[in-house]
C-alpha positions in Angstrom: 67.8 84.9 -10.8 69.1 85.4 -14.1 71.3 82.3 -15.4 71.3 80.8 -11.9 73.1 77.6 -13.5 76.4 76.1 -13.3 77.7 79.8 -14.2 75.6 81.8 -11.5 76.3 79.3 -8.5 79.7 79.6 -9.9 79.4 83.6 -9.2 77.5 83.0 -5.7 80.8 80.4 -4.7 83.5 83.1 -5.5 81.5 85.8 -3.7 82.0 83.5 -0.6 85.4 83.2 -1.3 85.6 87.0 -1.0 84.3 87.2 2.5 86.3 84.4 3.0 89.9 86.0 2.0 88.8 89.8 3.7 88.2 87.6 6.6 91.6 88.8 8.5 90.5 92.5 8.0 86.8 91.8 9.1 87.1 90.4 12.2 89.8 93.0 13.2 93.3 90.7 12.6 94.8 93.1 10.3 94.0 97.0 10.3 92.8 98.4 7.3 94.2 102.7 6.2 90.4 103.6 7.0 88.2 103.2 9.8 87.4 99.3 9.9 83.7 100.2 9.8 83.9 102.5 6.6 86.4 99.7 5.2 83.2 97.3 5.9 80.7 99.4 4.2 82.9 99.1 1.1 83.5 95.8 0.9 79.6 94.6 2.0 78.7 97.3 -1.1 81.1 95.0 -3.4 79.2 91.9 -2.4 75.5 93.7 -2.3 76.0 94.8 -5.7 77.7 92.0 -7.2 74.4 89.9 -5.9 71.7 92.4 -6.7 73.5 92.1 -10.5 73.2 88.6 -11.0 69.5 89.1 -10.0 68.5 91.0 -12.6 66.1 89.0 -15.2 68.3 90.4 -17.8 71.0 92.8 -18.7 69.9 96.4 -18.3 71.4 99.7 -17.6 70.6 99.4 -13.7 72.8 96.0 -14.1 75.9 97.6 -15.4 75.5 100.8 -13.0 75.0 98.3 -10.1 78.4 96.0 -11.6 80.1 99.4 -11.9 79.5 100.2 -8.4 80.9 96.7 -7.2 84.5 97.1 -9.2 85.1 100.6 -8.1 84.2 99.5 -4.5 86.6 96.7 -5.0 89.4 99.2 -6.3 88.5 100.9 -2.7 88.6 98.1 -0.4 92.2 96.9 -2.2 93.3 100.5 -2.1 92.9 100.9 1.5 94.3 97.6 2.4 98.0 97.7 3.5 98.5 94.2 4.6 96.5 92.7 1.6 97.7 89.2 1.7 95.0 87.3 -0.4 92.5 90.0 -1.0 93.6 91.1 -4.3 91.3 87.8 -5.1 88.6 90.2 -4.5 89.6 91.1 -8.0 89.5 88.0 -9.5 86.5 87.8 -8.7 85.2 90.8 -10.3 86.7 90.0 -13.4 85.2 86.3 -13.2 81.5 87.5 -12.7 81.9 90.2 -15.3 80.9 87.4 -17.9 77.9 86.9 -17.2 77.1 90.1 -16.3 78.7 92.4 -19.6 80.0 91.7 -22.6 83.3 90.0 -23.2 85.7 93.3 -24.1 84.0 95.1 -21.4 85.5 92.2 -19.0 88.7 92.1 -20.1 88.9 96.2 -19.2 88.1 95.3 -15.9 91.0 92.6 -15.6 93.0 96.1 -17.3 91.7 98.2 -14.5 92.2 95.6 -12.0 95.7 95.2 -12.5 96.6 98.6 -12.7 95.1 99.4 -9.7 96.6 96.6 -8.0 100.2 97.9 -9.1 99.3 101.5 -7.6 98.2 99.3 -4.4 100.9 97.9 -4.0 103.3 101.1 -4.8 101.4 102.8 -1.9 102.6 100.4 0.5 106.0 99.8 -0.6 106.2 96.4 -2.0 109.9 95.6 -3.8 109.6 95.9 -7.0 110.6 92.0 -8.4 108.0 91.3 -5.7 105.2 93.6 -7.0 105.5 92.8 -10.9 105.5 88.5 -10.2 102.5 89.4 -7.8 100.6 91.6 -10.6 101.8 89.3 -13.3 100.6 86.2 -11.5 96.8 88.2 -10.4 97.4 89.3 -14.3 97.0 85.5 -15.5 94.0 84.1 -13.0 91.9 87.0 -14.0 92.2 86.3 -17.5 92.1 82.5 -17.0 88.8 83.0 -15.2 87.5 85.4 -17.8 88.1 83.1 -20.6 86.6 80.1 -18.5 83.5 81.2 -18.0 83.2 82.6 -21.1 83.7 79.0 -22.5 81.3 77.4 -20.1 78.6 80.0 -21.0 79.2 79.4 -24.6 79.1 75.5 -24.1 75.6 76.2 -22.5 74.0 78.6 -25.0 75.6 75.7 -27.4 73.4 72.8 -25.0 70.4 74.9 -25.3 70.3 75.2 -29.0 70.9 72.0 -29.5 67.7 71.3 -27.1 65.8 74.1 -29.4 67.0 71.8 -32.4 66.0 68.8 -30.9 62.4 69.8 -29.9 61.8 71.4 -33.4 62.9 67.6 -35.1 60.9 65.8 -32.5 58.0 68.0 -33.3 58.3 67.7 -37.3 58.4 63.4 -36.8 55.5 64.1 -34.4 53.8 65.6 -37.4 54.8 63.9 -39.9 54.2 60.7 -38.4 50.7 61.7 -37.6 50.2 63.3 -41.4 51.6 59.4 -42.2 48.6 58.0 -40.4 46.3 59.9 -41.6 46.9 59.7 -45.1 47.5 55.8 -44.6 43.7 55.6 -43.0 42.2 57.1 -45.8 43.8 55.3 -48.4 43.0 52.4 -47.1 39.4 53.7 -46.8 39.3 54.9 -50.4 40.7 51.1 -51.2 37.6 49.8 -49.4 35.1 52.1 -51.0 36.0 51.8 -54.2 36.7 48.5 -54.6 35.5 46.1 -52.1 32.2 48.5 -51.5 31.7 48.6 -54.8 32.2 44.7 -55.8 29.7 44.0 -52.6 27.1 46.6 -54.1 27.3 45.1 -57.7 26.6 41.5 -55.9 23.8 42.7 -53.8 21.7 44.4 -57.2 22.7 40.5 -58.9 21.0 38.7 -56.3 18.5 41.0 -56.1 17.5 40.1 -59.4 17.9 36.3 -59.5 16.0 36.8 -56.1 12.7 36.9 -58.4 14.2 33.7 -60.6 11.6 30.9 -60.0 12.8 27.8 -57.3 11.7 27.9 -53.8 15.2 26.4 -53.1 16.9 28.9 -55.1 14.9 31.8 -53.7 16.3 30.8 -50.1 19.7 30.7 -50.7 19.3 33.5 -52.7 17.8 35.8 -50.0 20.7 34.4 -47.3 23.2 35.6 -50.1 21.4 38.9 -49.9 21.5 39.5 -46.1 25.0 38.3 -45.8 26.2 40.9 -49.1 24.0 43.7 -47.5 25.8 43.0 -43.9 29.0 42.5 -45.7 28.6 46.4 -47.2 27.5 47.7 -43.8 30.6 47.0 -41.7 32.5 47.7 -44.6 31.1 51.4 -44.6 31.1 51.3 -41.0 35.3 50.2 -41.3 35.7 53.2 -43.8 33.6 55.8 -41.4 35.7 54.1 -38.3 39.4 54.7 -40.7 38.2 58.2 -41.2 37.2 59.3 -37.8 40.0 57.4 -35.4 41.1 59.5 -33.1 45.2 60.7 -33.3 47.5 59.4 -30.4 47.7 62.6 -29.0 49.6 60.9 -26.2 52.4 59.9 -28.2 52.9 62.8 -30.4 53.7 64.8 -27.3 55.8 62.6 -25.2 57.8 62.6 -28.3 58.7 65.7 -29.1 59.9 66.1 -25.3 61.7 63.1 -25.1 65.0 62.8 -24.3 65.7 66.6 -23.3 69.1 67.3 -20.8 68.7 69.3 -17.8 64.7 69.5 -18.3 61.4 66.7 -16.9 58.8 67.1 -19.2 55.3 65.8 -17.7 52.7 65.2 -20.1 49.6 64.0 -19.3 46.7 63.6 -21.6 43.0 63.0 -21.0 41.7 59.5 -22.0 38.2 61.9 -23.2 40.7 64.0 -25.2 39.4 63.7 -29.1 41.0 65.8 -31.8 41.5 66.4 -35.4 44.6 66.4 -37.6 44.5 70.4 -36.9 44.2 70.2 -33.5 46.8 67.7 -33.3 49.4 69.9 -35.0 48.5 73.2 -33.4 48.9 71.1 -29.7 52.3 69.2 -30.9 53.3 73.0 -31.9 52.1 74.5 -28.7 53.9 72.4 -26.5 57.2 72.9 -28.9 57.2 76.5 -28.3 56.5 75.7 -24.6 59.4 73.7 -24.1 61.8 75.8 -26.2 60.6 79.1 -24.2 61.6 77.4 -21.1 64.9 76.4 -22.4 65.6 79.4 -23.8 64.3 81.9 -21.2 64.2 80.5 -17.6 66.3 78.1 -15.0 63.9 75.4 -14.4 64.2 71.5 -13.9 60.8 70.9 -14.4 58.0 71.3 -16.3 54.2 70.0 -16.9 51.6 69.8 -19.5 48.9 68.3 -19.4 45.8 68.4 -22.1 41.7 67.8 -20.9 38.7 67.6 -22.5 36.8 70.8 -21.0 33.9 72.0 -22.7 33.0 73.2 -25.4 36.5 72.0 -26.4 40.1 70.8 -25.1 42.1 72.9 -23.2 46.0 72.5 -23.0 47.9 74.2 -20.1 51.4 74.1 -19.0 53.6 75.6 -16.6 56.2 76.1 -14.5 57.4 77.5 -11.6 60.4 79.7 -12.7 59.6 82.6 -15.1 59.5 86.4 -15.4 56.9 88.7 -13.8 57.3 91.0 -16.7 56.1 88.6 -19.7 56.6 89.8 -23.2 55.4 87.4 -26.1 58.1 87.1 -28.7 57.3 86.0 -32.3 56.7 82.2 -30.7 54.3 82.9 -28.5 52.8 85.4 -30.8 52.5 82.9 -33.6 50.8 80.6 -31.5 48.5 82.4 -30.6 48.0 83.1 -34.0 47.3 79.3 -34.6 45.0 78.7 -32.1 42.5 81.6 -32.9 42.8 80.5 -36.2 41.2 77.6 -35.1 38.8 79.2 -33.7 40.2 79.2 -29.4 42.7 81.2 -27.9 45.4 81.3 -25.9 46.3 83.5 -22.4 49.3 83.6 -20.9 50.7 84.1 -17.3 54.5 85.5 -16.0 52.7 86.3 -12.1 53.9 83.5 -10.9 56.5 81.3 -12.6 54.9 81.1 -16.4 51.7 79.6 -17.2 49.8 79.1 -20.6 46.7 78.1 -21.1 45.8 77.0 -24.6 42.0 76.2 -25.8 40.5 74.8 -29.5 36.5 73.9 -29.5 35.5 70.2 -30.4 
C-alpha cells in the first residue's frame, strides 16, 4: 500500500467512520430518496474506490479516475440522503484523503465542490436557511482543517525521511573517512618502519658482518649472536610492515555505523567472520548498503530491514532485503550507480522487486 503510515491508517480510520455515520441509512433506520439497495451500491463504490486509491504504488492516472469516482459517488449518496444527520462527514472525508492521493489545489477543489453540493443538499430538502449556512459553514471549516492537517503531517514525514537520507549519507562519509584514516595511518606507520628502523637494523647487520671475520674467538661469538638477533630483529620488522599493509578493514563497524541510529527503521547487519576486503571493497559495500537503506526510506513502508555480507567464492557477496517493495522495480540513478561501482570492480549486482525487494551485490577476492 502506498504510504501505509501514520497518514494511510489515518485514511483507512476515517473510511470506518464513514460506514460508521451511513450506519442509520444502511441498516434501514432512516430511508434514503432511492431504493436502499441502489443507495448501497453508491456508497460501497465511495469506500471501494477510496481503498483501491490508496493502494496504488504510486500516483497514476487510474488513481485519480478511481478518487474521482469516489467524490462524485459521495456527492450521490449526500444528494439522495434526506434525513442526512452526520453523513455530510462522508465529505470530510473525501477531502481529508484527497492529500495523499492528489495534489494540494486539486484538494481544496474538492472541499469547493463539497460544500456546494452540500448547500444544494440541503436546499432539496428544505433546511431553514440560518440553519443551512452555520451547517455548511461549520462542514466548510473541518474539511479545510483536515486538508491542511494532513498536509502538514505528510510534509513533517517527507521532512523525517530526508533527514534519514542525510543522516545515512554522513554516517556513510565517517564510515569512509574513518576507514581512509586507518588506512593511511597503517602505512605510515609502515613507511616509518621501513625506512628507518629497517634500514638502521640492515646497516647493523652488514657491520657485524664484517667485524664477524675480526680475529677473537670470544669476539667472533658474540659477534655471530649480534648477527642472529639483528637478522631476526629485520624479519618481524618486515613481517610488522607486510602485517600494517595487509590488515584486514572492520567491515563490521563501518556498516553498523552508517545505520545507526535511524527512526522508524531496524537495520540488521551481519558480517562473516571469513569476510576479507580491500579499501575498495570496503567503500563500494559501505556505499551499497547506503543506497540500500536510503531506497527503503525513500520508497517503501517497512520496519525492518537486513544485510548481511559472506565470504562466497570466488569473492564476497552482500545481499539485503526486505519484505515490502514494488513488483514493478525500476533502478533510479542510485541503484544504477551502484551498479556501476561494483562492475567496476569487477562483480555485479542483481536486483529483485518479486517479492518485497532484494539485492544481491558481489566483488571477487
Amino acid at each position: 500500500m502506498r504510504r501505509l503510515d501514520t497518514d494511510g491508517w489515518s485514511g483507512l480510520v476515517m473510511l470506518a467512520v464513514s460506514v460508521a455515520v451511513a450506519g442509520p441509512a444502511l441498516l434501514g433506520v432512516v430511508d434514503p430518496a432511492i431504493p436502499r439497495g441502489w443507495w448501497t451500491v453508491l456508497f460501497a463504490v465511495v469506500i471501494v474506490a477510496l481503498l483501491l486509491a490508496l493502494f496504488r504504488e504510486r500516483p497514476d492516472p487510474a488513481g485519480y479516475g478511481l478518487f474521482a469516482a469516489a467524490v462524485v459517488a459521495s456527492w450521490a449518496v449526500v444528494l439522495t440522503a434526506p434525513h442526512m444527520g452526520l453523513l455530510p462527514v462522508l465529505l470530510v472525508v473525501t477531502a481529508a484523503v484527497s492529500v495523499y492521493l492528489v495534489p494540494l489545489r486539486a484538494g481544496f477543489l474538492v472541499v469547493g465542490l463539497n460544500t456546494a453540493v452540500l448547500a444544494v443538499a440541503m436546499a432539496l430538502h428544505g433546511r431553514d436557511a440560518v440553519d443551512a449556512l452555520v451547517t455548511l459553514g461549520f462542514y466548510l471549516l473541518i474539511q479545510v482543517a483536515t486538508v491542511l492537517s494532513s498536509a502538514t503531517l505528510i510534509r513533517e514525514q517527507r521532512l523525517r525521511r530526508e533527514l534519514s537520507e542525510a543522516h545515512i549519507e554522513l554516517r556513510a562519509a565517517s564510515a569512509l573517512l574513518t576507514e581512509s584514516a586507518r588506512t593511511a595511518e597503517r602505512l605510515r606507520i609502515s613507511r616509518d618502519l621501513h625506512d628507518l628502523i629497517g634500514h638502521q637494523l640492515t646497516v647493523l647487520t652488514l657491520e657485524l658482518e664484517a667485524a664477524r671475520h675480526r680475529e677473537g674467538e670470544q669476539a667472533r661469538e658474540h659477534v655471530d649472536r649480534a648477527n642472529r638477533v639483528a637478522r631476526d630483529l629485520l624479519a618481524d620488522v618486515r613481517l610488522t610492515v607486510s602485517e600494517l599493509r595487509t590488515a584486514p578493514s572492520d567491515l563490521t563497524a563501518a556498516l553498523r555505523q552508517v545505520v545507526r541510529g535511524l527512526p522508524d527503521l531496524e537495520v540488521t547487519v551481519g558480517v562473516g567472520a571469513d569476510v576479507q576486503v580491500n579499501e575498495d571493497q570496503v567503500a563500494a559495500l559501505v556505499r551499497a548498503v547506503q543506497e540500500i537503506v536510503t531506497n527503503t526510506i525513500r520508497h517503501a513502508d517497512a520496519r525492518e530491514l537486513w544485510i548481511e555480507v559472506a565470504a562466497r567464492p570466488p569473492g564476497v557477496v552482500l545481499t539485503a532485503g526486505r519484505r515490502q517493495g514494488y513488483r514493478e522495480l525500476v533502478p533510479g540513478n542510485g541503484l544504477r550507480g551502484l551498479t556501476e561501482r561494483f562492475e567496476a570492480l569487477g562483480g555485479d549486482v542483481e536486483f529483485d522487486g518479486a517479492d518485497g525487494f532484494r539485492v544481491t551485490a558481489r566483488v571477487p577476492a
